[in-house]
LUMTORTOR-698011 format. One line per field, with one value per residue: residue number from 0; residue in three letters; x, y, z of N, C-alpha, C in turn. Coordinates in steps of 0.05 Angstrom, whole numbers, plus 32768, in hexadecimal, padded with zeros to 4 digits. Atoms other than C-alpha are relative to their C-alpha. Layout:
<nodes>
nr c(NUM:...)
rest c(ALA:...)
n.x c(X:...)
n.y c(Y:...)
n.z c(Z:...)
ca.x c(X:...)
ca.y c(Y:...)
ca.z c(Z:...)
c.x c(X:...)
c.y c(Y:...)
c.z c(Z:...)
</nodes>
This chain:
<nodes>
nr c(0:1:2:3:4:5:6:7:8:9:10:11:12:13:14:15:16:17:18:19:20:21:22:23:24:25:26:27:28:29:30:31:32:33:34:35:36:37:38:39:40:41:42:43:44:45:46:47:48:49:50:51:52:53:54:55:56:57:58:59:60:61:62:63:64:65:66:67:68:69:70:71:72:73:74:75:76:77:78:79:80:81:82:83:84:85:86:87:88:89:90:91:92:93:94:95:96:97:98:99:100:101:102:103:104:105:106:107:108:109:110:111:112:113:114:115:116:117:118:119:120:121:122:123:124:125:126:127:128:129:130:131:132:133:134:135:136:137:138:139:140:141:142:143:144:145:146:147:148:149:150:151:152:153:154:155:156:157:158:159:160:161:162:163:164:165:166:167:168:169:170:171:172:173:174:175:176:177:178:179:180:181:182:183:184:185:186:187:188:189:190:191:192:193:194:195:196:197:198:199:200:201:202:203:204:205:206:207:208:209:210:211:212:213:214:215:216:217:218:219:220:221:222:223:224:225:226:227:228:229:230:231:232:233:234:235:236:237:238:239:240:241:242:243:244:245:246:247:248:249:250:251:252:253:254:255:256:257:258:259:260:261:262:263:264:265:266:267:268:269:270:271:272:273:274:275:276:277:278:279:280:281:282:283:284:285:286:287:288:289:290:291:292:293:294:295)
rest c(UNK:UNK:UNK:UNK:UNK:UNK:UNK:UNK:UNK:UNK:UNK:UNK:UNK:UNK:UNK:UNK:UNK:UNK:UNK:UNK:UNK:UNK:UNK:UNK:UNK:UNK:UNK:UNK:UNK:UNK:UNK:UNK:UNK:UNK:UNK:UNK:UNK:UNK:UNK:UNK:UNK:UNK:UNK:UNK:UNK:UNK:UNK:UNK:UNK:UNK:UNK:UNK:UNK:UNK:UNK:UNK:UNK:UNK:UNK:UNK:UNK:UNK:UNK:UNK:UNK:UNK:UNK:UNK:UNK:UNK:UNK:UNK:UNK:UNK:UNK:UNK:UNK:UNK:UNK:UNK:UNK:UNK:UNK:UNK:UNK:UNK:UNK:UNK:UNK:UNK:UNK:UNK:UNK:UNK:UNK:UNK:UNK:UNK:UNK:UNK:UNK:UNK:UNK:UNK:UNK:UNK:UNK:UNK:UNK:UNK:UNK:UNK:UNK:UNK:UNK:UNK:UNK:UNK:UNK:UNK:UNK:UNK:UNK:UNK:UNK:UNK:UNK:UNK:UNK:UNK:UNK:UNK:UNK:UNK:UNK:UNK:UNK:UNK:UNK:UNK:UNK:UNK:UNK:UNK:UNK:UNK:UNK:UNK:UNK:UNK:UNK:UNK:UNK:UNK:UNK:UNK:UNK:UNK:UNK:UNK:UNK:UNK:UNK:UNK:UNK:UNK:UNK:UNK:UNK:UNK:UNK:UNK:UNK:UNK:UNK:UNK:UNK:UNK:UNK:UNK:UNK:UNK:UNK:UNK:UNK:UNK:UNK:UNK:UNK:UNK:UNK:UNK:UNK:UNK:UNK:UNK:UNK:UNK:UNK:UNK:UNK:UNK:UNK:UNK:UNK:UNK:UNK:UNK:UNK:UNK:UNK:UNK:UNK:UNK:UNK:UNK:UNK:UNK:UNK:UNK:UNK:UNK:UNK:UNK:UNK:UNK:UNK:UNK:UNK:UNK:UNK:UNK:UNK:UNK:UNK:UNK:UNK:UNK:UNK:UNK:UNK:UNK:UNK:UNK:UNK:UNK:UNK:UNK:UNK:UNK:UNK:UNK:UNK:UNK:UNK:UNK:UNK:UNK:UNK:UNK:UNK:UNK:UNK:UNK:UNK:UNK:UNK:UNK:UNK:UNK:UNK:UNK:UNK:UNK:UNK:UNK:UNK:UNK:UNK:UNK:UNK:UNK:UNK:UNK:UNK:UNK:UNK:UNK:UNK:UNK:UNK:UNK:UNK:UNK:UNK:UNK)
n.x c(8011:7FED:8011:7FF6:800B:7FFF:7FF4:7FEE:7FF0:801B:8001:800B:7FF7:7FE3:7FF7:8008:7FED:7FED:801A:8013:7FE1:7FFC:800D:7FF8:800E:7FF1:800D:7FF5:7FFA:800C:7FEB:8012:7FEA:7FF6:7FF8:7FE7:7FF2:801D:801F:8004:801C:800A:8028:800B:8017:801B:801E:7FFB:7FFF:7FED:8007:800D:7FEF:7FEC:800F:800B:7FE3:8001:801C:8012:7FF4:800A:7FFE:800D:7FEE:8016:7FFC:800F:8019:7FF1:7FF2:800B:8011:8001:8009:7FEC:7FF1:8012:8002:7FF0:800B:8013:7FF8:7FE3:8014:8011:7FE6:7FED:8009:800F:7FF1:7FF5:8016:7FFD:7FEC:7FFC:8011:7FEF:7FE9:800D:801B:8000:7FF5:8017:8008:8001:800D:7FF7:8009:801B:8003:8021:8008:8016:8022:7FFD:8001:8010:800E:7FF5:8004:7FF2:7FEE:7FE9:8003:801D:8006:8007:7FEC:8008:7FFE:7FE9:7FE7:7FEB:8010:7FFD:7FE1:8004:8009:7FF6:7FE9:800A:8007:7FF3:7FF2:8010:7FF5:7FF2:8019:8015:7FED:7FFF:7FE6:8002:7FF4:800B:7FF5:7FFD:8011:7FE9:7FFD:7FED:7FF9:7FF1:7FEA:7FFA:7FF3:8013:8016:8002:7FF7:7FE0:8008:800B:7FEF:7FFA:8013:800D:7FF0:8000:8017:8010:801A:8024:800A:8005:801C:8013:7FF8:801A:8000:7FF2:7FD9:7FF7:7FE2:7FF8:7FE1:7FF0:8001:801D:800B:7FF8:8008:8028:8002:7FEE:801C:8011:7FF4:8004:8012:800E:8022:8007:8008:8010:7FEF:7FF2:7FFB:7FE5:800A:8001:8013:800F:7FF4:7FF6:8001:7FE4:7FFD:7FF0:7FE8:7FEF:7FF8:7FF0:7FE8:7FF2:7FFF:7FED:7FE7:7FFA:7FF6:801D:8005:800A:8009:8010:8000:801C:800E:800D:7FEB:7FF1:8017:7FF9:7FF0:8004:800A:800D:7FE6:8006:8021:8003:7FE9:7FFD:8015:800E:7FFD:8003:7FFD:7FFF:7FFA:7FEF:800F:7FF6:7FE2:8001:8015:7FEF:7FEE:7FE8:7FFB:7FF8:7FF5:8007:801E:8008:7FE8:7FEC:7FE4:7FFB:7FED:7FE7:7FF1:7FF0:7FE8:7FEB)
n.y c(7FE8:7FEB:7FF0:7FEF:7FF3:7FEC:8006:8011:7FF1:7FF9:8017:8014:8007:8004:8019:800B:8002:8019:801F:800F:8009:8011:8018:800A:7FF2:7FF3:7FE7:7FDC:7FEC:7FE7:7FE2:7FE8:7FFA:8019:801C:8000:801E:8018:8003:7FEC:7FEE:7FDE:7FFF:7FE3:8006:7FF0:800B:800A:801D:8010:8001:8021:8013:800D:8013:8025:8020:7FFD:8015:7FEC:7FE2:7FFD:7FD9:7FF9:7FE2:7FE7:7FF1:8003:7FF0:7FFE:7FEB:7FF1:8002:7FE3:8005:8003:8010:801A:7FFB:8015:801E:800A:8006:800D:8018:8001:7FF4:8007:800E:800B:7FFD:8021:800E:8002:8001:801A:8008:8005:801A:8019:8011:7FF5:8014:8013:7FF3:7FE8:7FF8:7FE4:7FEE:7FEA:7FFB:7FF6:7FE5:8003:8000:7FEC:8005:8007:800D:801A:800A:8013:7FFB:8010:7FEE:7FFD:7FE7:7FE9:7FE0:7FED:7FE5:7FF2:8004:801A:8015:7FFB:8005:8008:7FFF:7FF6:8004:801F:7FFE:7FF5:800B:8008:8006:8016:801D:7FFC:8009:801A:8008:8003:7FE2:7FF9:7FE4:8007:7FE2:7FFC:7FF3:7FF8:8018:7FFD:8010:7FE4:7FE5:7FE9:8000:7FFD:800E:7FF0:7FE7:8005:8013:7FE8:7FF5:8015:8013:7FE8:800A:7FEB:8005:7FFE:7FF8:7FE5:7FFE:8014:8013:8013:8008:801E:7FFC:8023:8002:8018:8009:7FFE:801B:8004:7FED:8010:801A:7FFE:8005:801C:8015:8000:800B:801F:800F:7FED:7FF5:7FEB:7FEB:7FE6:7FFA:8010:7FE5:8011:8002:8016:8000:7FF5:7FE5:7FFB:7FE2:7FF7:7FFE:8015:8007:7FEE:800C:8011:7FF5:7FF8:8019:800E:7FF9:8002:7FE2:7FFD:7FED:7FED:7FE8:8007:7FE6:7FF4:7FFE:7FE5:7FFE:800D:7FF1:7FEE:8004:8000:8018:800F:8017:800E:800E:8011:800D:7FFF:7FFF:801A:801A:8014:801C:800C:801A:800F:8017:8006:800D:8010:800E:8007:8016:7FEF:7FF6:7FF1:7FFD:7FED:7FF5:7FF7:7FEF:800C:8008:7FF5:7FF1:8011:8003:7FE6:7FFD:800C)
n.z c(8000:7FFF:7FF2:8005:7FE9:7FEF:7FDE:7FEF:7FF0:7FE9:7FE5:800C:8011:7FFF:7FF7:8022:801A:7FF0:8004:801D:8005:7FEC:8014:8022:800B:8009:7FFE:8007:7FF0:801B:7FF2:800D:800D:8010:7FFE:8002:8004:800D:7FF7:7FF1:8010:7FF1:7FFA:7FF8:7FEE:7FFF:8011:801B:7FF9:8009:8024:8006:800B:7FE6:7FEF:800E:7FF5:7FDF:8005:8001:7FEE:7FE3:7FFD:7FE2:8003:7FF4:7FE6:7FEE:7FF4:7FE8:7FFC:8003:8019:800B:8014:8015:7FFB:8007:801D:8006:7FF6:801E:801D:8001:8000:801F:8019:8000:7FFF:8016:800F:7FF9:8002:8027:8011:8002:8018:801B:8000:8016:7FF4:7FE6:7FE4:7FF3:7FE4:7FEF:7FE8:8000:7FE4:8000:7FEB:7FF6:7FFC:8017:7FF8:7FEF:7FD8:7FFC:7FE0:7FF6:8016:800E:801B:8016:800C:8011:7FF0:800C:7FF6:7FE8:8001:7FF9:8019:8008:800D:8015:8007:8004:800E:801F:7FFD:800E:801D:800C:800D:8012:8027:8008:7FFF:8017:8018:8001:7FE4:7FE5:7FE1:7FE8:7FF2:7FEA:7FF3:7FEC:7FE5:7FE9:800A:7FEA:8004:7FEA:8002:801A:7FFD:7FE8:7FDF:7FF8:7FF7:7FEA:7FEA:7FF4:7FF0:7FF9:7FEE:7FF5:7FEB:8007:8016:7FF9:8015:800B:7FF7:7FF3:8006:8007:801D:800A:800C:8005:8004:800A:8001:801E:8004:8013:801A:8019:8003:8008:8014:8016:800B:8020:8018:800D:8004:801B:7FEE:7FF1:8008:7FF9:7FEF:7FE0:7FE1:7FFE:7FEC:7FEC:8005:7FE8:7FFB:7FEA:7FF8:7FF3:7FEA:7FF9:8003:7FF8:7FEB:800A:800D:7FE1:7FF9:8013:7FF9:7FDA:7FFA:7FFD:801F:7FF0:8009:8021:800C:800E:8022:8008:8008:8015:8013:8004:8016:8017:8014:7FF9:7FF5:7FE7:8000:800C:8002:7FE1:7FE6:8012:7FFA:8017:7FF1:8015:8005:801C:8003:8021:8001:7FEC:8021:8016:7FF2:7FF4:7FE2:7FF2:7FDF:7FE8:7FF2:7FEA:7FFD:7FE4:8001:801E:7FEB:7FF8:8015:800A:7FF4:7FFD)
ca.x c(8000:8016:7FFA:7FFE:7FF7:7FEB:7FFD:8030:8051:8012:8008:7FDE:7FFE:8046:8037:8006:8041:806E:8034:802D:807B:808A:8056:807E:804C:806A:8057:805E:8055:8024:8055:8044:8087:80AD:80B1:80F4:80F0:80C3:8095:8088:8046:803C:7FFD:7FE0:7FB5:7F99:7F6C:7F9B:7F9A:7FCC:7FE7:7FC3:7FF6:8020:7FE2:7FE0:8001:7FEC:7FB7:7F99:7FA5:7F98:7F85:7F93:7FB8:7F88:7F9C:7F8A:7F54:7F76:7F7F:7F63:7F26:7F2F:7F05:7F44:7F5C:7F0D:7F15:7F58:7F3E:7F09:7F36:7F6A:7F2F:7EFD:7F25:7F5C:7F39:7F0D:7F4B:7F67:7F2B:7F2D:7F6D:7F63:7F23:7F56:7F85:7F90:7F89:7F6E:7F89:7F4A:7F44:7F3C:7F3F:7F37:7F39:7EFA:7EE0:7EA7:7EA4:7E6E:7E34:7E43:7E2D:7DF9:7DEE:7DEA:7DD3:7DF6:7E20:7E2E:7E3B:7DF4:7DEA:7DC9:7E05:7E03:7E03:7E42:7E82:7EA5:7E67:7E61:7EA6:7EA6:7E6F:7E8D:7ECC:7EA8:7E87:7EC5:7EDC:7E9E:7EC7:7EF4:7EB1:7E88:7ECC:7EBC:7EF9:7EE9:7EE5:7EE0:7EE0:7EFE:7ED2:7F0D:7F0A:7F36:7F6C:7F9B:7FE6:8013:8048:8010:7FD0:7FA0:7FB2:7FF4:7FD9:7FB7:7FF0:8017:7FDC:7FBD:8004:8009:7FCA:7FA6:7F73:7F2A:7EF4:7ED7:7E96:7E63:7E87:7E49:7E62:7E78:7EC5:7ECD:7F10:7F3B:7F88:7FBC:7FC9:7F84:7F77:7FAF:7F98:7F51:7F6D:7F9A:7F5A:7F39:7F6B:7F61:7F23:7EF9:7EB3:7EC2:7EA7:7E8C:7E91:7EBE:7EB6:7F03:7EE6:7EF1:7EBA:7EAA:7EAB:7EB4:7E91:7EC5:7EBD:7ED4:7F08:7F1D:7F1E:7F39:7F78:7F81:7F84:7FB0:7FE8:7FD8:7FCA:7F81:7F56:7F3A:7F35:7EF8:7EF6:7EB7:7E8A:7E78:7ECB:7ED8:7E94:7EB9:7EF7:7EF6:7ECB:7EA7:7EE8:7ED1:7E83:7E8F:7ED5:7EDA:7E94:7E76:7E59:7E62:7E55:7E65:7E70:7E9B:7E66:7E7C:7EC4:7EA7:7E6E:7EAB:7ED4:7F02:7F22:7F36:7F73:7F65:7F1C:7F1B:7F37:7F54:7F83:7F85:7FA7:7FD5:7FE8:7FF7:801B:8046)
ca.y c(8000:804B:807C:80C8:80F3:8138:8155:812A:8159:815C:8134:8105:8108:80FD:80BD:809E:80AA:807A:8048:803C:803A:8009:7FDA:7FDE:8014:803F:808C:80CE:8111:8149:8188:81CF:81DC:81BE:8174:8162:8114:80E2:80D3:8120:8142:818B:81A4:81EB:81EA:822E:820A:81FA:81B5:8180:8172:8131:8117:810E:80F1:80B1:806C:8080:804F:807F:80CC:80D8:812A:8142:8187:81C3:81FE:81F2:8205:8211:8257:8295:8299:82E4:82EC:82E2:82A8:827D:829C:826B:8230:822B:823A:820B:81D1:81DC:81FB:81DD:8197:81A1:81B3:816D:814D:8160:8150:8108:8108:8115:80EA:80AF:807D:809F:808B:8059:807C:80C5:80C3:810E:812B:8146:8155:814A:8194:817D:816C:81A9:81B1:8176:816C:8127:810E:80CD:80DC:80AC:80B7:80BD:80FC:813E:8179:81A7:81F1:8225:8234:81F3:81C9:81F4:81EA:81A8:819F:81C4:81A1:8155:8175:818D:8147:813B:8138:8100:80D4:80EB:80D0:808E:808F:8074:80B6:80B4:80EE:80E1:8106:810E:811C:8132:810F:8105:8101:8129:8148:816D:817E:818B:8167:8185:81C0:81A5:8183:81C6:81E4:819C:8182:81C9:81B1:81EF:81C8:81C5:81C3:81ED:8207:81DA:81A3:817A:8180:813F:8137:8101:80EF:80C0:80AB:80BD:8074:8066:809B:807C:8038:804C:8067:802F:8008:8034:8028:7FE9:7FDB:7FEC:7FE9:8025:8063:80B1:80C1:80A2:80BC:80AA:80A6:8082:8060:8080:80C5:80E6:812C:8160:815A:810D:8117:8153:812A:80EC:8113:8137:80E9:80D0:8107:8101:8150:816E:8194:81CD:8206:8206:8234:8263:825C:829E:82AC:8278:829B:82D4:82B6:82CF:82B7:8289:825C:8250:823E:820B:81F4:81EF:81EF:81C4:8181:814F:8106:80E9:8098:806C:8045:8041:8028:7FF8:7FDF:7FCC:7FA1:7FD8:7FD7:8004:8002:8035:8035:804C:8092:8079:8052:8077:80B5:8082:806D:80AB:80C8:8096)
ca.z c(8000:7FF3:801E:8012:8052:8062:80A1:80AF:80D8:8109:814A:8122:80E4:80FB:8125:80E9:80BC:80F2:80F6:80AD:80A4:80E1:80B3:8070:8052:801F:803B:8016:802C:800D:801D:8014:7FF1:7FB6:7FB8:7FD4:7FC7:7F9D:7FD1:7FDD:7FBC:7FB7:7FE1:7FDA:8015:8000:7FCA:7F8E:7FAE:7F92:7F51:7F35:7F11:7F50:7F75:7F3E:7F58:7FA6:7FBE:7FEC:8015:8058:805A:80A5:8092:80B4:80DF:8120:8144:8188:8180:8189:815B:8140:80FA:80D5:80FD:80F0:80A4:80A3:80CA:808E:8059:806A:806F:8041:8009:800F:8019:7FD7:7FB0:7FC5:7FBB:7F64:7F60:7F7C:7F47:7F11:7F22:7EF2:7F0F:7F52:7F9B:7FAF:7FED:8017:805B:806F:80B8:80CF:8117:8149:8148:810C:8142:8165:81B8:81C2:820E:8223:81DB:81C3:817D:814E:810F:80F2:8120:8100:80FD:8132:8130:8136:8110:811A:810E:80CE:80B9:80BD:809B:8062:8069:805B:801F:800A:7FF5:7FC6:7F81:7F96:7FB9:7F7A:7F4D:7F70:7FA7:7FED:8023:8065:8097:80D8:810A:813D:818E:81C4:81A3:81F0:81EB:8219:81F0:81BB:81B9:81EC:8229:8222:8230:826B:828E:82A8:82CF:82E4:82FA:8323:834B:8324:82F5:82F9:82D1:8298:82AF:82CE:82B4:8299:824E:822C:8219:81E5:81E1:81C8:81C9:8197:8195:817F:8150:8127:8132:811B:80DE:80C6:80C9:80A0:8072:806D:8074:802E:8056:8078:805E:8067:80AA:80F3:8133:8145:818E:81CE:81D7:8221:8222:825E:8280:828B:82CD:82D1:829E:82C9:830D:82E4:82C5:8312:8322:82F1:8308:8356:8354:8372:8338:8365:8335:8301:82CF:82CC:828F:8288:8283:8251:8227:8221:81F1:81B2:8174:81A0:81AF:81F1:81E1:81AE:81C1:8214:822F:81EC:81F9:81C9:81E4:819D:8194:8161:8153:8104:811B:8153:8118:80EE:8127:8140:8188:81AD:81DC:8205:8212:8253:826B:82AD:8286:8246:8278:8298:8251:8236:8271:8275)
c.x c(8011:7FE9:800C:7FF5:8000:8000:8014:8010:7FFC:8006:7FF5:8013:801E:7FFF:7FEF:8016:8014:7FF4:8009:801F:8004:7FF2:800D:7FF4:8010:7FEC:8010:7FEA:7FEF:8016:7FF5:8013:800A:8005:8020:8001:7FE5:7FF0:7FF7:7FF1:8001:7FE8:8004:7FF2:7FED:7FED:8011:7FFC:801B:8005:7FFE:800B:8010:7FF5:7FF7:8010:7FFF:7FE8:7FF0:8012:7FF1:8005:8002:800C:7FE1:8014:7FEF:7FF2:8004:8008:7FE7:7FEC:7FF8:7FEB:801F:8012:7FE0:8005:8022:7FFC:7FF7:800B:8015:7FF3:7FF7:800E:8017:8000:7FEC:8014:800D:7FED:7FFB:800D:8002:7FEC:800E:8011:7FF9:8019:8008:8005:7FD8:7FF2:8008:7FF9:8000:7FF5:7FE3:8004:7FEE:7FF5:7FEC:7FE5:8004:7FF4:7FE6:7FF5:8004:7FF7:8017:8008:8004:7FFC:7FED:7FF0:7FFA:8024:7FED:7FFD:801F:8014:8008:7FF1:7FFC:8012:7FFE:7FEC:8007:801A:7FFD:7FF4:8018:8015:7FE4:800E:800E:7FEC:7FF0:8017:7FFE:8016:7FEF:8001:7FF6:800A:8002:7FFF:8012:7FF6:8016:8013:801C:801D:8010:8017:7FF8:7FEA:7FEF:8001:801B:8009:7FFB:8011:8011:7FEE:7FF6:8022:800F:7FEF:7FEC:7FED:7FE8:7FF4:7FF6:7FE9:7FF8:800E:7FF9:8003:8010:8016:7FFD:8018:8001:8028:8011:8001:7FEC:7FFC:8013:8003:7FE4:8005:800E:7FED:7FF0:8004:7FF8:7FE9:7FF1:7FDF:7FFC:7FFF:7FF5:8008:8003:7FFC:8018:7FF9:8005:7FDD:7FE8:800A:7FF7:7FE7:801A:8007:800B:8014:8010:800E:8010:8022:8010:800E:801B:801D:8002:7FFA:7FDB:7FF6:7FE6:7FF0:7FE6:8001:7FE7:7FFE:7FF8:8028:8009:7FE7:8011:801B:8001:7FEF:7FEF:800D:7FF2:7FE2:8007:800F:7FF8:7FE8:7FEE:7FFB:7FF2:8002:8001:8005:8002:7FED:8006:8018:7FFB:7FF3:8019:8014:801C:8001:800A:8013:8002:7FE7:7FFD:8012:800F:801E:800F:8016:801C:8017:8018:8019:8011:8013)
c.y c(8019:8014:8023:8010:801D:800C:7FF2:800B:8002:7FEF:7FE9:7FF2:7FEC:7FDC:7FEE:7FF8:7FE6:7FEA:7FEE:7FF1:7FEA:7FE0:7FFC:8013:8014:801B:8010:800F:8015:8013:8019:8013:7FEE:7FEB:7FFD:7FDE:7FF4:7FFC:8020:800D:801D:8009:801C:7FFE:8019:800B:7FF7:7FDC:7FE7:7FF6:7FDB:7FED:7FF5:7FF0:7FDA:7FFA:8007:7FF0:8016:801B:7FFC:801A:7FFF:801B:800A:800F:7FFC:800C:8006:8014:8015:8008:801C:7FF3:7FF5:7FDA:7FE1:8005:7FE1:7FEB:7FF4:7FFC:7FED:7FDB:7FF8:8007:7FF0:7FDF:7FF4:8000:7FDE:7FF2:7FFA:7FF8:7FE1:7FFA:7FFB:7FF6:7FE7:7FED:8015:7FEF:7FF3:8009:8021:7FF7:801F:8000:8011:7FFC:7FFF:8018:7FFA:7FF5:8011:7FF9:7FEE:7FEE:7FDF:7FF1:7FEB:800E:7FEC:8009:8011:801D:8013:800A:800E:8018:800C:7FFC:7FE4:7FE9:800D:7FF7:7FE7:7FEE:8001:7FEB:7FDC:8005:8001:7FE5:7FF4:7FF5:7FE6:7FE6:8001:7FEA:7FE0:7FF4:8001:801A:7FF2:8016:7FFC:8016:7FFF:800C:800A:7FF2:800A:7FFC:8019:8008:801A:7FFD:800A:8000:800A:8012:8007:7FF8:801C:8005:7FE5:7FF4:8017:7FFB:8021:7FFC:7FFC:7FFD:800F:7FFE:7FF2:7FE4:7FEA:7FFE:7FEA:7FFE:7FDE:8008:7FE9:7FFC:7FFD:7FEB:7FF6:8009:7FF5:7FE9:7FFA:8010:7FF4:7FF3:800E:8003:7FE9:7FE8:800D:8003:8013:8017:8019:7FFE:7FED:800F:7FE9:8012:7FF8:7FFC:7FFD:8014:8001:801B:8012:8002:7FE7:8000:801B:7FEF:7FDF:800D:8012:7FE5:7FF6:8014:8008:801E:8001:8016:8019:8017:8007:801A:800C:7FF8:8019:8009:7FF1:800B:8016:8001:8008:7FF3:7FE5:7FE2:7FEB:7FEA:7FE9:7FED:7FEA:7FF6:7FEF:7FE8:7FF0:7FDA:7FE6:7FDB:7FF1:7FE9:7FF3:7FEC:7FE7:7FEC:7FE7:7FED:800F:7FF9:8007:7FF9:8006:800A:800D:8022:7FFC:7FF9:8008:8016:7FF2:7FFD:8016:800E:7FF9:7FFD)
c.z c(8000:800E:7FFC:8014:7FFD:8017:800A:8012:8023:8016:7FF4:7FE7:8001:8012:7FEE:7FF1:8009:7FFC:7FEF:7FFC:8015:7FEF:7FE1:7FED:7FF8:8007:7FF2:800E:7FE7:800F:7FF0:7FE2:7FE8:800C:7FFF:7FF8:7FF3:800F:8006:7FE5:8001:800A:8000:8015:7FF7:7FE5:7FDE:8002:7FF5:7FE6:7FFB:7FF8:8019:8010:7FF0:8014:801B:8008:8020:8013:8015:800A:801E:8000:8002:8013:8019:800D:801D:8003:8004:7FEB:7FF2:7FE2:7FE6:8006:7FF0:7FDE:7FFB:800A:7FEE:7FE2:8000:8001:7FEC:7FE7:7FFF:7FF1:7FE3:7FE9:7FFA:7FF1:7FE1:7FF9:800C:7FF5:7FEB:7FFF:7FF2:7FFC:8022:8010:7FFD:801A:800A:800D:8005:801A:7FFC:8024:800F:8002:7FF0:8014:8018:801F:7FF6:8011:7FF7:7FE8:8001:7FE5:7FF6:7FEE:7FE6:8006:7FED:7FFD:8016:7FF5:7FFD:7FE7:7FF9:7FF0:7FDF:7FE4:7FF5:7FEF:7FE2:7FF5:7FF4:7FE3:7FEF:7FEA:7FED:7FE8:8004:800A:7FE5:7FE7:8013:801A:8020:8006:8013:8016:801F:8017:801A:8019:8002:7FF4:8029:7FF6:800C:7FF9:7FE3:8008:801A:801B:8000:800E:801F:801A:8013:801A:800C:8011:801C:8017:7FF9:7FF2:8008:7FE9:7FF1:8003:8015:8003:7FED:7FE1:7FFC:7FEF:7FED:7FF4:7FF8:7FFB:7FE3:7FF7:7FEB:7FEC:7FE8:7FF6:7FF1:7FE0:7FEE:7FFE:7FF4:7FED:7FF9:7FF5:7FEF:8009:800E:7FF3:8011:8021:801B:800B:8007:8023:8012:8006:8023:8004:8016:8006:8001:801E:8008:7FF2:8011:8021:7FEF:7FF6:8018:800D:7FF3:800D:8020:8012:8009:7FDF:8010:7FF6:7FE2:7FF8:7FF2:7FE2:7FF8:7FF9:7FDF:7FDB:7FFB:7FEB:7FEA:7FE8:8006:8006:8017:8005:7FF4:8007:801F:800D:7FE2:8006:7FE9:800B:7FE2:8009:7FE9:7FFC:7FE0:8003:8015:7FEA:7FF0:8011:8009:8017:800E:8018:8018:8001:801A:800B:8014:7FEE:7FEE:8014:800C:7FEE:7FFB:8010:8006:7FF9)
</nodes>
């Protein structure tokens, strides 16, 4: 198999890329710059997309290149979130239509941000959309690979959590202040964290490499999400520290761009019911030990 990644650079991307290689799997590299070596694609991300000829003879891509959403949400900063997704994402998307012969497969990053805040609701991934920017986004961001499902190529959109791993991402963030004995929860607490272990996430999409029954969209899930209030007393647990300080909701409303509403105090109680359906399983189901894992 030849796999052609974007992002590889990412928290996801970069341990994916080890994965596939560790198994024998020949990986290239979309890059934003000239191609320095035969496996290495050129990607515009902001919408020329990839050139087609370079995408023959790859059996499939795995889009996870986006600016992240972890920042300050100024109008200029959500205007690049979107164009670095959607745009970017549909550009890709033509140029593995016109490819000849096209990769067989798109996986493309996506996000539960797509069933926006929905209280104690179950999620799988048959769920309406939600409301708000991100659920918007998203949205836009699964259409955006229409040309290469319409040209007949496998997609699927891997609706991504919390992904945990403690030297990127968000728990990274968290460990400082929480191993301080300064963490708490955000708000009330009562919104639903689904997470899931770096581990996992790139065990969940080597199998949807492989497996050709899996389509449209994953929730790349653990398949017990949490409150923030147990993963906040679980993750005080895990480093032996108290979690004393919660952090108003009316403070975290006040973020920019609505960072804080959709991001922080959002509850999404999603479940991998697509990837469980199909005979997936999960190493780290549980957060007790998933935390242990990780910080270990």
């Amino acid at each position: 198999m030849r796999v052609l990644v974007s992002g590889g650079n990412g928290l996801v991307g970069s341990a994916l890329t080890a994965r596939l290689r560790r198994d024998g799997v020949a990986v290239g590299r979309l890059v934003r710059g000239a191609p320095g070596g035969p496996d290495e694609v050129r990607w515009d991300p902001g919408g020329g997309g990839a050139d087609s000829g370079a995408l023959s003879g790859w059996d499939a891509v795995v889009h996870l290149a986006g600016k992240n959403v972890g920042t300050l949400w100024t109008p200029g900063a959500k205007r690049a979130i979107r164009e670095s997704r959607v745009t970017g994402t549909r550009g890709l998307a033509r140029a593995i239509a016109r490819a000849k012969p096209a990769p067989s497969t798109l996986i493309c990053a996506s996000a539960i941000g797509y069933y926006g805040s929905r209280g104690d609701e179950r999620l799988p991934e048959d769920a309406t959309p939600g409301a708000g920017f991100l659920a918007d986004v998203c949205v836009d961001w699964e259409a955006a690979c229409d040309p290469a499902r319409e040209a007949g190529v496998r997609t699927a959109h891997l609706r991504t959590g919390i992904v945990l791993a403690a030297d990127d991402g968000p728990l990274s963030k968290m460990l400082l202040p929480f191993r301080l004995g300064l963490g708490g929860r955000m708000g009330d607490g009562s919104q639903w964290m689904s997470w899931v272990t770096l581990e996992d996430t790139v065990e969940a999409i080597v199998f949807t490499l492989r497996e050709s029954s899996v389509s449209g969209p994953v929730n790349v899930v653990a398949p017990e999400p949490v409150t923030n209030a147990e993963f906040t007393r679980t993750l005080g647990a895990a480093l032996g520290r108290p979690t004393p300080f919660p952090v108003p909701a009316f403070a975290l409303r006040l973020l920019p761009g609505g960072f804080g509403e959709e991001t922080l105090l959002a509850s999404q109680r999603a479940v991998p019911a697509r990837l469980t359906g199909h005979g997936f399983t999960f190493r780290q189901p549980r957060l007790d030990q998933a935390l242990r894992s990780v910080l270990e």
